[in-house]
Rosetta silent file (secondary structure, phi, psi, omega in degrees, C-alpha in Angstrom):
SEQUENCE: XXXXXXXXXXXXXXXXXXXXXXXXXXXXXXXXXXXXXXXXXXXXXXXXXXXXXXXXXXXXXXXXXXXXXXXXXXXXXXXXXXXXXXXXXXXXXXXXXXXXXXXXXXXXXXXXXXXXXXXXXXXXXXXXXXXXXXXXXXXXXXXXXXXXXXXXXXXXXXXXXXXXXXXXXXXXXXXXXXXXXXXXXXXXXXXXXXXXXXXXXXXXXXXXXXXXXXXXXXXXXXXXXXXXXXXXXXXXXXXXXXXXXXXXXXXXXXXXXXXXXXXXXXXXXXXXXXXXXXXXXXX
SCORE:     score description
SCORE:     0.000 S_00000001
   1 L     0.000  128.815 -178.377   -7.075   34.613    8.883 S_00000001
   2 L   -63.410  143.281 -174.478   -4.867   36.957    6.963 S_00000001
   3 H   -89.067  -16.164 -170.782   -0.830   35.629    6.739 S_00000001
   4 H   -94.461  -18.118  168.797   -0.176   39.443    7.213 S_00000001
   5 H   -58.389  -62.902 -155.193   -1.887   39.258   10.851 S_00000001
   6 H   -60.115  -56.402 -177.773    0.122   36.503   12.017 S_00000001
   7 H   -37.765  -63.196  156.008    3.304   38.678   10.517 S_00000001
   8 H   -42.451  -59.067  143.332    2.605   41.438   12.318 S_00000001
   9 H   -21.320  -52.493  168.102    2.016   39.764   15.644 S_00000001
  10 H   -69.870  -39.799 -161.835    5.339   37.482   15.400 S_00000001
  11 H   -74.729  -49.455  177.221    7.075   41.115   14.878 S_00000001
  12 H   -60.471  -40.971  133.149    5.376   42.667   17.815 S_00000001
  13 H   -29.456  -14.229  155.904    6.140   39.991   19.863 S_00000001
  14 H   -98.417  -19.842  159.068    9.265   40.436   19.397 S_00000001
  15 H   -84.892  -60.881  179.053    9.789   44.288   19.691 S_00000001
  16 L    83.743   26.290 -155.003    7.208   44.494   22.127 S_00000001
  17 L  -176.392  104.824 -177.571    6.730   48.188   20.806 S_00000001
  18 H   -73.733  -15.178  169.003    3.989   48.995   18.359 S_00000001
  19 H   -62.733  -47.996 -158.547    6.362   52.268   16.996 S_00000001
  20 H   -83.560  -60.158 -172.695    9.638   49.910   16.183 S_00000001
  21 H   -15.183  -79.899  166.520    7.025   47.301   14.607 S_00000001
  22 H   -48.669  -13.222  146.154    6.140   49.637   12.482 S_00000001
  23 H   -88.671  -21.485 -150.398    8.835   51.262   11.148 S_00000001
  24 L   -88.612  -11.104 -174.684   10.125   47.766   11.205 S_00000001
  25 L  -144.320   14.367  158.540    7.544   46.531    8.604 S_00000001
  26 L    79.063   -2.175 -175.644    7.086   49.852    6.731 S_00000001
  27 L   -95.068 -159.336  177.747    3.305   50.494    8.336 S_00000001
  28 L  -123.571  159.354  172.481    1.984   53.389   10.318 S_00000001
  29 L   -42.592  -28.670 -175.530    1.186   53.113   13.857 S_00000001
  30 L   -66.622  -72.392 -156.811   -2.384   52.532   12.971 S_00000001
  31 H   -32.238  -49.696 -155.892   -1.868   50.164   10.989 S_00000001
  32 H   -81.205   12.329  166.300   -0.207   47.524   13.067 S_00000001
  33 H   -97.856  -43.328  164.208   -2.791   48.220   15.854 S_00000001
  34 H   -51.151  -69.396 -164.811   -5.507   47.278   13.488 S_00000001
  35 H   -46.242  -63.511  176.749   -3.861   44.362   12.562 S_00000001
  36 H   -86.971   12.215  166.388   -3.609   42.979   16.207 S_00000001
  37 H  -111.634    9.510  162.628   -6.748   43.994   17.441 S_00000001
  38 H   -69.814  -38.750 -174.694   -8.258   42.553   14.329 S_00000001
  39 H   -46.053  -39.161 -158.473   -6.003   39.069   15.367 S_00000001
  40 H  -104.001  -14.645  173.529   -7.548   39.030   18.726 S_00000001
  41 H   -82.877    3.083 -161.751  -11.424   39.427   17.790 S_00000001
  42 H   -85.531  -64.220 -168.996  -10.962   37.131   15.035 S_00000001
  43 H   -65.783  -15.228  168.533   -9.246   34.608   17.781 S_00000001
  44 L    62.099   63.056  165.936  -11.699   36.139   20.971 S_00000001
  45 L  -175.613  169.915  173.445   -8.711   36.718   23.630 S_00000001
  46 L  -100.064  105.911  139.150   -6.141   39.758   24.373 S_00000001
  47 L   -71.934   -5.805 -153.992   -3.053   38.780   22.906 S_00000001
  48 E  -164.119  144.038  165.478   -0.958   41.733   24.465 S_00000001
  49 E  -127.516  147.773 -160.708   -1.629   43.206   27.860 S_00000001
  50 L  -123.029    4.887  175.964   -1.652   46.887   27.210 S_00000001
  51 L   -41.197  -47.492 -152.773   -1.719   48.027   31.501 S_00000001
  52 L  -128.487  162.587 -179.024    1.954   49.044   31.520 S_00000001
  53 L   -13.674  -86.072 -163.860    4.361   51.144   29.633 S_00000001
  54 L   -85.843  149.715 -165.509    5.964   48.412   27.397 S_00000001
  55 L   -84.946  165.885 -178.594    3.431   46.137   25.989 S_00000001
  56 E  -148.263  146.634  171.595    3.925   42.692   27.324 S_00000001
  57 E   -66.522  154.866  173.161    2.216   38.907   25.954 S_00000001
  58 L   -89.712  170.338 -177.338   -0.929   37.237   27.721 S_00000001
  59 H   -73.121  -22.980  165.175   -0.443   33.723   28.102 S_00000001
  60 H   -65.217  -29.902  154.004   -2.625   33.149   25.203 S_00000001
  61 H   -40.460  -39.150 -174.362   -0.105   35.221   23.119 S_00000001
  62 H   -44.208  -72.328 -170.482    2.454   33.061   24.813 S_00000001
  63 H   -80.034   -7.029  148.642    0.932   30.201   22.938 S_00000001
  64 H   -52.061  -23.377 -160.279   -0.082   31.940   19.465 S_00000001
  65 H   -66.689  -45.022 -177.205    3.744   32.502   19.297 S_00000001
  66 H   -74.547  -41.994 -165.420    4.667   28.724   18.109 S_00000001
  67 H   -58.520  -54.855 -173.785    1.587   28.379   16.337 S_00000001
  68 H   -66.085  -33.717  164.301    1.804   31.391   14.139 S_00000001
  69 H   -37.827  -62.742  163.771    5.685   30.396   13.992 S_00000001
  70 H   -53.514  -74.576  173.038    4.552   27.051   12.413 S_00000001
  71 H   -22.373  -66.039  179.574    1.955   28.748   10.110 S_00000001
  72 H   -64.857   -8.239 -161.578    4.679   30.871    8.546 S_00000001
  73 H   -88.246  -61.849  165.020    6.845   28.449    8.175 S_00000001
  74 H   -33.799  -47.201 -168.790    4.160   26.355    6.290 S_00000001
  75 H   -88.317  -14.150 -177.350    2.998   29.313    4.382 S_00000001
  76 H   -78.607  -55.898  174.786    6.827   29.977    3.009 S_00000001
  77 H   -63.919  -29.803  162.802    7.217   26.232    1.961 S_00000001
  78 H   -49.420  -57.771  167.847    3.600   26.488    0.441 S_00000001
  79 H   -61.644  -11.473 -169.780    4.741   29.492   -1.877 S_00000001
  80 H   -99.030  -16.572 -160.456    8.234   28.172   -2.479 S_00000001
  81 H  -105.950  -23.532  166.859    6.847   24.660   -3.567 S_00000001
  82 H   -71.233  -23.784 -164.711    4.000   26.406   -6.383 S_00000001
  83 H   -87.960   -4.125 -154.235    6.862   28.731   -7.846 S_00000001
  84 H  -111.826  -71.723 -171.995    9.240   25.968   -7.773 S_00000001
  85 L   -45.933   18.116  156.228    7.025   23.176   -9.291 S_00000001
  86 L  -116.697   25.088  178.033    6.968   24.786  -12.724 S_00000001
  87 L  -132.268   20.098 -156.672   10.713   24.702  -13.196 S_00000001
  88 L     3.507   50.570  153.838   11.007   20.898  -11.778 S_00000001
  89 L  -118.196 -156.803 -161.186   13.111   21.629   -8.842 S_00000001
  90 E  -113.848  115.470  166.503   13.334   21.315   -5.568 S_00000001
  91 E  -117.241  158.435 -174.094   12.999   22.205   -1.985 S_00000001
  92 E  -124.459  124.839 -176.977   14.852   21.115    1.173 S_00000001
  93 E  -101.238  129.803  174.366   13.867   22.521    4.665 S_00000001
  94 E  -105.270  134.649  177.347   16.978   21.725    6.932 S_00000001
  95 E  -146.875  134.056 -173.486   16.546   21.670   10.121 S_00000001
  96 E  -118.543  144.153  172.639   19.420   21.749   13.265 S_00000001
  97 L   -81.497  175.387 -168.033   20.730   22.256   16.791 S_00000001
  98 L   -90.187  -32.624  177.107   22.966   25.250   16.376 S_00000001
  99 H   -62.527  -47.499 -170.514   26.111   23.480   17.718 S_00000001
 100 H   -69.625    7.394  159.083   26.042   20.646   14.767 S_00000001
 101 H   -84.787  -18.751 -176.791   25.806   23.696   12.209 S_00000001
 102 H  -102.558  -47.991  179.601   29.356   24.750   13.362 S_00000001
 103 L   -68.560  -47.001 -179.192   30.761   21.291   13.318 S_00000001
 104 L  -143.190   13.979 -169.353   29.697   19.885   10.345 S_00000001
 105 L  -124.153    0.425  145.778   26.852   21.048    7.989 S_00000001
 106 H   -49.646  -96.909 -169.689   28.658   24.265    6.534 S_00000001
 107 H   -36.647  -26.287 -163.230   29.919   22.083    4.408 S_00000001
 108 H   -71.403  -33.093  176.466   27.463   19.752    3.622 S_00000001
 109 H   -59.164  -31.750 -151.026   25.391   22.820    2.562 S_00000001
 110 H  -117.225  -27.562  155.416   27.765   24.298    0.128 S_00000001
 111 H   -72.524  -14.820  178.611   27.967   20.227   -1.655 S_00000001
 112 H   -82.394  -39.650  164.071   24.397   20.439   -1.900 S_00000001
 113 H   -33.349  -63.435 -163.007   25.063   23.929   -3.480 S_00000001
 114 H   -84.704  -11.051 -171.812   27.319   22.272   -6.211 S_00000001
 115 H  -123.172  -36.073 -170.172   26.382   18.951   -7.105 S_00000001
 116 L  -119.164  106.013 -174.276   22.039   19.381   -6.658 S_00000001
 117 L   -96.141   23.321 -155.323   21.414   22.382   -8.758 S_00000001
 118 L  -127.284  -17.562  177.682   17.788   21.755   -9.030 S_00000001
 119 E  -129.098  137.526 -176.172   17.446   22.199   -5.421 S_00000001
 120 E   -74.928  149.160  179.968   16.656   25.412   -2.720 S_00000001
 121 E  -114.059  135.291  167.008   17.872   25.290    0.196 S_00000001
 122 E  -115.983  116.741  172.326   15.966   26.108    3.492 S_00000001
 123 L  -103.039  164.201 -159.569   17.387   26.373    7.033 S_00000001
 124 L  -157.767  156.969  159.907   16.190   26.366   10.666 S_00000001
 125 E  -124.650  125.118  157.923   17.899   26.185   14.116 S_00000001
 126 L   -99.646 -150.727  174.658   15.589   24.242   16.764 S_00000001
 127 L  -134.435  161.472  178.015   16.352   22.752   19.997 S_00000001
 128 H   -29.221  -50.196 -125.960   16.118   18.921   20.121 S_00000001
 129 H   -98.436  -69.580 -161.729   12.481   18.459   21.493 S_00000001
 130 H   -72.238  -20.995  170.604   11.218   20.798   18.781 S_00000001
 131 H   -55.859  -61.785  173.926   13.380   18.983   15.353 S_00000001
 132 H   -30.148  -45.011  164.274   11.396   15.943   16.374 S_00000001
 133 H   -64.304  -72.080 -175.387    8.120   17.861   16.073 S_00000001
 134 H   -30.615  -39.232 -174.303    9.170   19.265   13.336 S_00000001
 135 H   -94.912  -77.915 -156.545   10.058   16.343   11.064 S_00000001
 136 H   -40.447  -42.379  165.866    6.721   14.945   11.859 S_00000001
 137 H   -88.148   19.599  156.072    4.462   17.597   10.905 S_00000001
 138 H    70.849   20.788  152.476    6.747   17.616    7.669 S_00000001
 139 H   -60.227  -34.485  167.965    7.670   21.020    8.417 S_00000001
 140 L  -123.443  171.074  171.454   11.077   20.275    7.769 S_00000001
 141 L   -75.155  -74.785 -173.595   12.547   17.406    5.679 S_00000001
 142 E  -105.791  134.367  168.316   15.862   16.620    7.461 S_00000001
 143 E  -139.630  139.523  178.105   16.907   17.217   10.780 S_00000001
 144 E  -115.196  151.673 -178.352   20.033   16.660   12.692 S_00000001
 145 E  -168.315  165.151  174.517   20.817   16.105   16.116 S_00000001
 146 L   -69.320  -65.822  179.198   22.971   14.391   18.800 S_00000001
 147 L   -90.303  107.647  178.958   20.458   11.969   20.622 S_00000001
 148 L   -75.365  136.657 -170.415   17.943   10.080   17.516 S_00000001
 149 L   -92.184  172.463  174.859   14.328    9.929   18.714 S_00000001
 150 L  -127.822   90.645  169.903   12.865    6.089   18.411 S_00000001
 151 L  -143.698  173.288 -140.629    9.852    6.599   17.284 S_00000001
 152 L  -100.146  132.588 -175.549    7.619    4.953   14.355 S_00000001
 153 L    94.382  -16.879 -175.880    7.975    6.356   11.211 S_00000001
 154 E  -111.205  137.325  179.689   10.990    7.999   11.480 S_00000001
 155 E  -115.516  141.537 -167.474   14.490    6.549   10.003 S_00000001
 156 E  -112.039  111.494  160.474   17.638    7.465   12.571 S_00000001
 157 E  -128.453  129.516 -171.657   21.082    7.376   10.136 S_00000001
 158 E   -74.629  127.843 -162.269   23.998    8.094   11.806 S_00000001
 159 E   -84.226  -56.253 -173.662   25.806   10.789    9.640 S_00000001
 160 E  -117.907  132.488 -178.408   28.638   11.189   11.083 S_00000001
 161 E  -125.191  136.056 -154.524   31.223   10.563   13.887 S_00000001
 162 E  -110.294  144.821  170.236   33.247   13.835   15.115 S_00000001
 163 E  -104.487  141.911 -139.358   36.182   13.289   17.331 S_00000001
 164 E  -139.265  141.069 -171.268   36.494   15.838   20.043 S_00000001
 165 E  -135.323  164.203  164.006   40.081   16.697   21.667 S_00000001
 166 E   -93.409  135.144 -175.505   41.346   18.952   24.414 S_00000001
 167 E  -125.073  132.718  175.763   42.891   22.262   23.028 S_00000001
 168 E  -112.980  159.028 -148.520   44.461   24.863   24.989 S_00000001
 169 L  -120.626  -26.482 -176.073   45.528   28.397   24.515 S_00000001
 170 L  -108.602  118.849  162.640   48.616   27.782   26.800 S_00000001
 171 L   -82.947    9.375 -171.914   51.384   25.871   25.685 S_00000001
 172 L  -100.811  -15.347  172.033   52.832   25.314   28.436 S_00000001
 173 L   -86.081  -23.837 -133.039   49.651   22.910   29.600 S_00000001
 174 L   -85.054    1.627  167.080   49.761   20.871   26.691 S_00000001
 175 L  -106.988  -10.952 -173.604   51.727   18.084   29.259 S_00000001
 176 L   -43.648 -175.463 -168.792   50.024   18.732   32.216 S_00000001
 177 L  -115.785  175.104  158.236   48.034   15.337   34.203 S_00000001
 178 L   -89.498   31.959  128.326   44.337   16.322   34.281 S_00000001
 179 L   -75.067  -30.565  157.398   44.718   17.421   37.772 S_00000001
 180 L   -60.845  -19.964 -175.164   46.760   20.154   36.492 S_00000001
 181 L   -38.760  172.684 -162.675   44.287   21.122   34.191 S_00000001
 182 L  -151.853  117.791  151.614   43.185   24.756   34.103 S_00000001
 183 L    66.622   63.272 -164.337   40.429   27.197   33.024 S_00000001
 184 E   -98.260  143.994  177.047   38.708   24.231   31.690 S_00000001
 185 E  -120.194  126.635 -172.818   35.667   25.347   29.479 S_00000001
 186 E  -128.523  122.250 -178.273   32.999   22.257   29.179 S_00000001
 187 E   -81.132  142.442 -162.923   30.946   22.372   25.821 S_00000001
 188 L   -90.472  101.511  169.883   27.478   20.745   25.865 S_00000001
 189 L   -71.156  -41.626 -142.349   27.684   17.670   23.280 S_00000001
 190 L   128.295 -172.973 -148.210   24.706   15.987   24.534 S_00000001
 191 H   -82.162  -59.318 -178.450   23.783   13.905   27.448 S_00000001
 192 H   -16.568  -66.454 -171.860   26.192   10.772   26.611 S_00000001
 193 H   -64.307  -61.985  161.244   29.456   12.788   25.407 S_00000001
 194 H   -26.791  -67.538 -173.398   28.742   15.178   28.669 S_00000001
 195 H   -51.937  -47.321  158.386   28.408   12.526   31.252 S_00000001
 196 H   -39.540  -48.611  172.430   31.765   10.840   30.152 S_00000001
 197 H   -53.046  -63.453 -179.505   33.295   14.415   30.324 S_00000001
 198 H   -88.183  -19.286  164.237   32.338   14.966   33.508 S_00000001
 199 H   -57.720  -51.264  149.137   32.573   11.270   34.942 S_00000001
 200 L   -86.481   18.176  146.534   36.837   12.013   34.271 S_00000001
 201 L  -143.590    8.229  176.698   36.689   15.028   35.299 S_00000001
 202 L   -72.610   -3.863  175.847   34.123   16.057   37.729 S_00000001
 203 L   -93.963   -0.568  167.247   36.465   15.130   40.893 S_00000001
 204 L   -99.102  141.948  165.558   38.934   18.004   39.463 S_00000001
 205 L   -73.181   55.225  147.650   38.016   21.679   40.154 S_00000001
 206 L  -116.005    5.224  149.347   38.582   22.483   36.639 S_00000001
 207 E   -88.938  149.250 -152.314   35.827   23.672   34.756 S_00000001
 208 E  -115.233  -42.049  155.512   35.173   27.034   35.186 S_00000001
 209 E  -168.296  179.393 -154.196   32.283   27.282   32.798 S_00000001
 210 E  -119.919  143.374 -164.673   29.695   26.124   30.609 S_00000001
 211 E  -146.777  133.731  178.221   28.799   26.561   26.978 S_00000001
 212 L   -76.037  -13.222 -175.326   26.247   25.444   24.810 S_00000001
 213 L  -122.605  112.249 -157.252   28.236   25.710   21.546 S_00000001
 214 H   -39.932  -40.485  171.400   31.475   24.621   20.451 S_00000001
 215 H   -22.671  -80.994 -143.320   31.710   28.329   18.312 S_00000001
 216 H   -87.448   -5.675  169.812   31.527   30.126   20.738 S_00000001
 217 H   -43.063  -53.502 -171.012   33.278   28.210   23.522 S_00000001
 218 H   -62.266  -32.254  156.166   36.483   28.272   20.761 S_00000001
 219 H   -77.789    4.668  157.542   36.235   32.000   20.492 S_00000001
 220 H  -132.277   19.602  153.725   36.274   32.793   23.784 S_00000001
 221 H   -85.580  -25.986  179.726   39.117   30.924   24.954 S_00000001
 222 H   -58.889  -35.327 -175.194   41.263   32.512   21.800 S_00000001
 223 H   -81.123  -51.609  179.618   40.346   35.692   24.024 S_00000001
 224 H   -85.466  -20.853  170.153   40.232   34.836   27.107 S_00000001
 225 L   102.284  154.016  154.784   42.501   31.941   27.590 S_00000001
 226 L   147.027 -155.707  175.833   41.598   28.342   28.833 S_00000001
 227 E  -152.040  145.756  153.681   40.997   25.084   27.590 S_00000001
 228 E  -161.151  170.534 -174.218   38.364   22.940   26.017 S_00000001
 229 E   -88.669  121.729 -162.476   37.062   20.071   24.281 S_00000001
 230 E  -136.468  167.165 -162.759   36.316   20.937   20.562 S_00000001
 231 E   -97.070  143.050 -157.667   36.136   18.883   17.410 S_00000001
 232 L   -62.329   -5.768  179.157   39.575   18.499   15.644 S_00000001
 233 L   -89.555  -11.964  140.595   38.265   20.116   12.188 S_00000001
 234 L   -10.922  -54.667 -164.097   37.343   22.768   14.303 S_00000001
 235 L  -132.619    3.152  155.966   41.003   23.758   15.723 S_00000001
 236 H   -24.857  -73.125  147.143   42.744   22.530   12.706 S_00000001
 237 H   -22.642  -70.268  173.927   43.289   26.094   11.747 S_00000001
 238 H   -61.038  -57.161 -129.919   44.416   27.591   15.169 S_00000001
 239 H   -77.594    1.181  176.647   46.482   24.833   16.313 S_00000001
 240 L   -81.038    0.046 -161.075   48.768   25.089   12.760 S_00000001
 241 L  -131.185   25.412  177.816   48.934   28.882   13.213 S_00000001
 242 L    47.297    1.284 -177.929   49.910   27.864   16.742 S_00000001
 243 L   -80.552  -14.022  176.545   47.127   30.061   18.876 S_00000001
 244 L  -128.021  170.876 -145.638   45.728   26.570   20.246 S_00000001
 245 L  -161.950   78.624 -160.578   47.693   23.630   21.341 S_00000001
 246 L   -39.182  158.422  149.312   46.341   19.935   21.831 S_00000001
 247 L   -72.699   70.513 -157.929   46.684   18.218   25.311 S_00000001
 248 L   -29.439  -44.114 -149.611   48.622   15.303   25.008 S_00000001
 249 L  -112.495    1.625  173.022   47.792   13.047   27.825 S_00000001
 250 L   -61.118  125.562  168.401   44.063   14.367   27.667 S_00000001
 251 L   -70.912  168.860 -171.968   41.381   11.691   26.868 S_00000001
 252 L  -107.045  154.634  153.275   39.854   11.709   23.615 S_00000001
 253 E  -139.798 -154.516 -171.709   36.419   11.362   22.950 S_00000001
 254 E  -142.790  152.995  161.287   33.570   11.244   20.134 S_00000001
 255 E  -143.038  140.845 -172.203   30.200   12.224   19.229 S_00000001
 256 E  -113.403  146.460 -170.019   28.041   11.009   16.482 S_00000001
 257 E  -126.605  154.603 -144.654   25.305   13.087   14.824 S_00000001
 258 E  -139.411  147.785  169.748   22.184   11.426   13.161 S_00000001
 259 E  -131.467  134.672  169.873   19.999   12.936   10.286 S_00000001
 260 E  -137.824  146.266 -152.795   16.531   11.919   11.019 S_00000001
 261 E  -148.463  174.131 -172.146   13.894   12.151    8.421 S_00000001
 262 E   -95.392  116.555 -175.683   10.077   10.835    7.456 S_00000001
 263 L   -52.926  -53.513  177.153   10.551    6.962    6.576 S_00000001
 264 L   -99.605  128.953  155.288    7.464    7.758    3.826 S_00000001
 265 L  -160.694  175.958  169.533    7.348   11.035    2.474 S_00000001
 266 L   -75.264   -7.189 -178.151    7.523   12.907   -1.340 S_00000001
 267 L  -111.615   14.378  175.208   11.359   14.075   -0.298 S_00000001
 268 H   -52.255  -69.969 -170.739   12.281   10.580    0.452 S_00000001
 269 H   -43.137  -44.185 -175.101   14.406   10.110   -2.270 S_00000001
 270 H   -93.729   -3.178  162.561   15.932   13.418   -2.412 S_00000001
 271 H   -70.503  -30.459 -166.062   16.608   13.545    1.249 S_00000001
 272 H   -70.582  -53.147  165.855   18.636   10.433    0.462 S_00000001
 273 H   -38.798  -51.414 -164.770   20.315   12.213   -2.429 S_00000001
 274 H   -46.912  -41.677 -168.244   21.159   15.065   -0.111 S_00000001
 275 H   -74.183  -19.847  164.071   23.143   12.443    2.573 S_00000001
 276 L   -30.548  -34.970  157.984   25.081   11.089   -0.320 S_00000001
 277 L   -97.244   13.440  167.051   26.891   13.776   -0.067 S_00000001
 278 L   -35.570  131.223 -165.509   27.764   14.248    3.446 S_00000001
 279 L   -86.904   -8.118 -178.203   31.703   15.391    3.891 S_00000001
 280 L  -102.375  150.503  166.464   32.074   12.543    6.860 S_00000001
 281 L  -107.449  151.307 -162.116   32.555    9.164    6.639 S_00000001
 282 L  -101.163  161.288 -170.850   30.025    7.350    8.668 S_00000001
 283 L  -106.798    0.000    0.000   30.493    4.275   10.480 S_00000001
């Protein structure tokens, strides 16, 4: 199977439109119809039902999508690890939830920039379920997350522990009781950090709504007004330039974020390097 099949496919799956594919990858219309009806006689199914207007996936398309996902992923780290292994450096596939990229791995990324000069950097965003997969079939190296899988083979190190405060937009709140609370925004840490959240405050009517990411929670109370719990290097910024304003009598709480990695592998050692440089100090 051609690596330029699968490309085409992941684009048309995503456009859903064999014209935008195709200017989208530089081919003619032709082209990229060859390409997936070569995909599906190779593989003996209809990837694409072609009945209506807009093309739409079969469920076996459904499930080429992660596969082919994987594959490319696989086929990038294959080519990056021959061109790299005649210059003796290095690569590192990082892999994240999207919230922990906003709290605390900008930096860590830009010391790995400055201090391991020998090594490329790769990045990923997953969801929990799928980092786990991931560092096992040694698609990625490193992965971070809130809740560390237990499973054989894997080493759990806690990186970090972030401390998470309530910040408000109104200064005039910043004394309130939590029954006064207001326009409450509640950011998804994970199941622990959540439960705790909502255990002191689910008998208040004051969350209004829910966000998976601290980002964008913090930008859209700066717009919109409100309050929520975000991690203090987070609102450093704002609350000295006055737009956000902790909540004194608010409880505080914490969340800790784990890099989990392959106990044996050829990146042991330089996975190891990498957490050496972490910007937190872990407990």
């Amino acid at each position: 199977m051609k690596i330029e099949l699968l490309t085409t496919f992941l684009e048309v799956s995503q456009t859903l439109h064999v014209r935008v594919t195709a200017e989208n990858l530089y081919l003619t219309q032709a082209a990229v119809s060859s390409r997936i009806k070569q995909l599906e006689e190779e593989l003996g199914v209809l990837l694409f039902d072609r009945t209506q207007k807009r093309l739409k996936l079969t469920a076996e398309g459904h499930r080429l999508v992660k596969h082919a996902n994987e594959m490319m992923i696989m086929w990038q780290k294959l080519k990056q690890d021959v061109s790299v292994a005649q210059t003796n450096s290095h690569q590192l596939f990082v892999g994240s939830m999207m919230s922990i990229w906003d709290i605390v791995l900008q930096d860590w990324l830009q010391k790995i920039h400055r201090n391991l000069d020998d090594v490329h950097l790769f990045t990923q965003t997953y969801s929990p379920l799928e980092l786990r997969k991931q560092v096992i079939s040694r698609l990625i190296d490193i992965a971070f997350l809130f809740e560390p899988p237990f499973v054989e083979d894997i080493v759990n190190e806690k990186v970090a522990t972030v401390p998470l405060q309530l910040v408000s937009t109104d200064k005039e709140q910043i004394f309130n009781t939590m029954e006064n609370i207001e326009n409450m925004v509640m950011v998804d840490y994970g199941e622990s950090v959540n439960s705790q959240i909502l255990r002191d405050y689910g008998s208040f009517d004051v969350i209004r709504h829910h966000m998976s990411q601290p980002r964008i929670a913090l930008n859209f109370i700066l717009e919109a007004s409100g309050c929520a719990y975000l991690p203090k290097q987070m609102c450093f910024e704002h609350i000295r330039k006055g737009k956000l304003h902790p909540v004194d009598k608010a409880p505080e709480y914490s969340r800790d974020i784990y890099a989990i990695y392959l106990a044996k592998s050829s990146k042991t050692n330089l996975v190891k390097d990498a957490l050496t440089l972490f910007p937190y100090v872990r407990n």
